[in-house]
MIVO-293276 format. One record per residue: residue in three letters; z, x, y of N, C-alpha, C in turn. Coordinates in Angstrom, 3 decimals, decimal comma. Atoms other than C-alpha are relative to their C-alpha. Example, Ala and Ser with C-alpha at 12.3 -4.5 7.8 and 13.67 -1.06 7.14 Angstrom:
! residues 2
  rest       n.Z       n.X       n.Y      ca.Z      ca.X      ca.Y       c.Z       c.X       c.Y
   ALA     0,000     0,890    -1,190     7,800    12,300    -4,500     0,000     0,900     1,200
   SER    -0,060    -0,820    -1,190     7,140    13,670    -1,060     0,730    -0,770     1,090
//
This chain:
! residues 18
  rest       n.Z       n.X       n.Y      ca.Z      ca.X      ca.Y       c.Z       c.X       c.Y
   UNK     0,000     0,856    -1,222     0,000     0,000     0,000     0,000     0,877     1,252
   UNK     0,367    -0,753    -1,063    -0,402     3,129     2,185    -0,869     0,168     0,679
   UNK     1,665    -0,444    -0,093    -4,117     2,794     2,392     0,295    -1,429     1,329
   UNK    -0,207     0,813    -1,402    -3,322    -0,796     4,696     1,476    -0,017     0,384
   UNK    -1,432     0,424    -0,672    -0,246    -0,478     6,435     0,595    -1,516     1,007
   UNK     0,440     1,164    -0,819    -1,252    -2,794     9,107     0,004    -1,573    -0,780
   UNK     0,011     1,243     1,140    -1,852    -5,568     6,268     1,034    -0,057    -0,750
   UNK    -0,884     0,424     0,394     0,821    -4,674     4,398     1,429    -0,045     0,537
   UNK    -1,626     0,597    -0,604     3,579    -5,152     7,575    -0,169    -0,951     0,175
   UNK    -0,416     1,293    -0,560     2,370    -8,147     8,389     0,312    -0,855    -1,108
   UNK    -0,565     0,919     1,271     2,737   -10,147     4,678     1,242     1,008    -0,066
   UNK    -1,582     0,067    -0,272     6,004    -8,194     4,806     0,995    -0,280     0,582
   UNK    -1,043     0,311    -0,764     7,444    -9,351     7,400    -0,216    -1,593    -0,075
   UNK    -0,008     1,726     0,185     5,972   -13,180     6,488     0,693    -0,156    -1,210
   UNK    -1,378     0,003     0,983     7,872   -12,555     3,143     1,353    -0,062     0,412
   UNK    -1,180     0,218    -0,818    10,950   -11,622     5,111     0,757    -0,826     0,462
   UNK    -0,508     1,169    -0,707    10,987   -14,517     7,330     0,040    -0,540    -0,465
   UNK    -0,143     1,548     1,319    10,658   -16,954     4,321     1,530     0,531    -0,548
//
């Protein structure tokens, strides 16, 4: 998940907030 960071903060942080 290093290759999109960008893609993978933002579904991490919509995981998060759920």
């Amino acid at each position: 998940t290093d290759s999109k960071p960008e893609e993978n903060k933002e579904k991490s942080e919509d995981e998060t907030a759920e």
